[in-house]
C-alpha angles and dihedrals in degrees: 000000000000109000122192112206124214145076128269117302112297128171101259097346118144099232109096119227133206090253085060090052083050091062107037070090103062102000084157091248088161084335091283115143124212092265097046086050093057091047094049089047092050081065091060107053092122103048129167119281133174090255098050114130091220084070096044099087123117141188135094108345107352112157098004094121120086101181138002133239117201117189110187109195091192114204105056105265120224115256102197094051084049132022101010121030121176130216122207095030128123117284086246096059097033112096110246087232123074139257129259134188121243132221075251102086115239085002106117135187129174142270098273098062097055088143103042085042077069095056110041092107088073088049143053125224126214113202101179105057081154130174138156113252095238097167083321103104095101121073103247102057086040093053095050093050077053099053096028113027094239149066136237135262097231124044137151131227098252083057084247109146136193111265122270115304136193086238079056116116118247125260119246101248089049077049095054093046097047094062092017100042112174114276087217132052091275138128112274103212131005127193117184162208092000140005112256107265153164128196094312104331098097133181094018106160099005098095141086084232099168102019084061142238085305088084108034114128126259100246119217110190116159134188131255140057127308094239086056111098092184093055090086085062087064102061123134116238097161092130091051094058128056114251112252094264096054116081124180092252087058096044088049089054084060104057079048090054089050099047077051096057089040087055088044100051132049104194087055092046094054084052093053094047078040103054099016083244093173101069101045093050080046092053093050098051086044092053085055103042106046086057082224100137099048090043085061095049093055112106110164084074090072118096112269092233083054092054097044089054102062089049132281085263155077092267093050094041092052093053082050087050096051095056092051092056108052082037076063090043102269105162098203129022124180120195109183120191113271104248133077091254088248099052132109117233124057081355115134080214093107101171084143138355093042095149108054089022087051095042098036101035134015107019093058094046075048094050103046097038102047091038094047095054091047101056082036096060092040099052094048088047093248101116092067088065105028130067118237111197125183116185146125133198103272137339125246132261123289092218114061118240092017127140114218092153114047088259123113117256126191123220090267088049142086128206131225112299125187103161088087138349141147126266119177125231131191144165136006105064097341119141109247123232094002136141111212111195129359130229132221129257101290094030087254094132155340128296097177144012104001120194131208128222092234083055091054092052095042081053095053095053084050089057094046092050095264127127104229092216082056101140123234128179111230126211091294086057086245125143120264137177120236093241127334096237138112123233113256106231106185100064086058120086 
């Protein structure tokens, strides 16, 4: 027989009431009731240990990375009007902005970086990010080969997918927590200001799909419009915060109420052995109590001139933000770029409009955000142990007001371009003021050293301490690799 201790219900008093055992159910811990718990934990039974064989890997770089930065610039960027412009190419191929020269001797941007062209010796860029469109040269089936390291089964040929499934890969930051979880009471994995999406397929590849709720990201999607730098003031951490009349002596009653009913009950108590149900449940008060969390989201607390620096927008504050939680011990933080990829404003998605779109709107909230973090985490001495990453899902057409991809350009406008494109690198084990890979003459393709999206990803679970060939059982209960790349050794020091 299963007895409660306690006297009839008292503001903080130490005995425990039945209206106490009713909510051990549902006591709004991140909202998560007993049963759900259950459910998330049995997703964990094989979680990460010091002797699991997915963390036992070695060479150059392996496990320098803390914590990972992701930042999804949706919409495919142009390369060639950023990162690698080209001379002595046809009018239709040259950017229409000019070239500058970087701290990097003969590497050169364009006009539109003139702050990240100063701090390219703390990064690596990799210009032959390089795959063959196979049903990926639309934006959504190309987003989910970036965040998952495959593709789908079924895929039109627009590139247009079903919505997030259950039977879905992970994406790779649900993948990094689940083998890498936080050593302190801190959110695991943050995406934010918006969901990936394009047109009305949302959230495709930014779920843990097959590992379970357990691993699903904390989504952080504020109102407001992108241009609105006080709109990350205004984010919701309710669920971060006890209620008022929850203090941490009655919360702590709780855990004792529950450690009551785990004694009392066997069939609880096999559950909890079963499903580690106790830490979890412990890492979730603890995530409530020590405040650690909403201390992190406040950004008002941060200096005005820091602010100002990243960009008086969403794009700029989340890159603030970023910095502040894996400061706090986040794992994984995703910032996506703040448009739906087909959009128009601030969108890398130049079909048409590139040069005043590129120049007014999205290169300069670029610029400012991803320059700003860089210098920020290494001046505190946090690059040396957390991953930048700066990619999008493909990159855009060498020739002007072509179609490559079955849309409309116009003659200021490029059209979607996977054969070879930029992405941007930075901290933990990366090597510093380097160039990986070269492209030819019009920035088509690669001449030397291409690198798959499924080896950047494969790189990025090197840098963090997994081993990228780590098996998982999907949904079927069939084995899976983590992702089928290969680590790409020359960008680490």
């Amino acid at each position: 027989m299963l007895v409660i201790p306690g006297a009839a219900a008292k503001s903080d008093c130490d005995g425990i009431t039945r209206r106490d055992l009713l909510r051990i159910g549902g006591s709004g811990v991140l909202g998560i009731t007993l049963p759900q718990i259950f459910a998330l934990q049995k997703a964990s039974a094989a979680k990460a240990t010091a002797t699991n064989p997915a963390l036992a890997g070695g060479g150059r770089g392996f496990g320098k990375a803390q914590s990972v930065i992701f930042i999804y610039l949706q919409g495919g960027p142009s390369h060639l009007d950023l990162w690698d412009p080209k001379d002595n190419v046809p009018e239709k191929v040259k950017s229409v902005f000019k070239h500058q020269q970087t701290v990097l001797p003969g590497v050169y941007v364009t006009e539109l970086l003139p702050r990240i062209a100063k701090i390219l010796d703390k990064t690596t860029l990799i210009r032959t990010m390089s795959y063959t469109p196979v049903g990926l040269f639309n934006h959504t089936a190309a987003i989910y080969q970036m965040h998952t390291g495959y593709t789908t089964d079924k895929v039109s040929p627009s590139g247009q997918l079903e919505p997030p499934s259950p039977k879905d890969f992970p994406t790779l930051g649900s993948n990094i927590i689940k083998f890498k979880p936080p050593t302190v009471p801190m959110l695991p994995f943050v995406m934010m200001p918006r969901p990936l999406q394009e047109s009305n397929v949302v959230g495709k590849g930014g779920t843990a799909g097959f590992l379970g709720k357990a691993y699903d990201p904390y989504l952080l999607y504020p109102p407001g419009d992108d241009m609105d730098m006080n709109k990350m003031d205004r984010i919701r951490v309710d669920d971060l915060k006890l209620r008022e009349e929850l203090t941490p002596l009655r919360m702590q009653r709780r855990a004792t109420l529950r450690e009551t009913i785990i004694k009392g009950m066997p069939q609880l108590e096999e559950a909890v052995s079963k499903y580690d149900l106790d830490e979890y449940y412990g890492k979730a008060l603890s995530l409530i109590v020590s405040g650690r969390a909403k201390k992190a989201f406040d950004l008002a607390s941060e200096p005005a001139a820091v602010r100002e620096r990243y960009g008086k927008n969403t794009f700029g504050q989340c890159c603030l933000l970023a910095r502040r939680l894996v400061e706090a011990g986040t794992r994984f933080v995703e910032v996506i770029w703040p448009k739906v990829a087909n959009s128009d404003r601030h969108s890398w998605d130049v079909h048409v409009g590139l040069s005043q779109r590129m120049k007014n709107e999205s290169a300069p909230m670029l610029d400012a955000g991803v320059s700003a973090l860089i210098e920020d985490l290494d001046q505190r001495g946090l690059l040396s142990e957390t991953l930048v990453v700066v990619v999008g899902e493909f990159g855009r057409s060498p020739q002007r007001g072509v179609s490559t991809s079955g849309n409309q350009n116009a003659d200021d406008g490029r059209d979607h371009w996977p054969y070879c494109y930029t992405a941007l690198i930075a901290g933990a084990g990366v090597k510093r003021g380097y160039v990986h890979g070269k492209s030819d003459k019009t920035a088509s393709a690669p001449v030397e050293n291409p690198v798959h999206p499924t080896e950047l990803l494969a790189t990025i679970y090197h840098s963090v301490g997994i081993k990228p060939d780590t098996i998982v059982y999907n949904h079927l209960n069939q084995p899976r690799e983590l992702v089928k790349g290969e680590v790409v050794t020359g960008v680490l020091a």
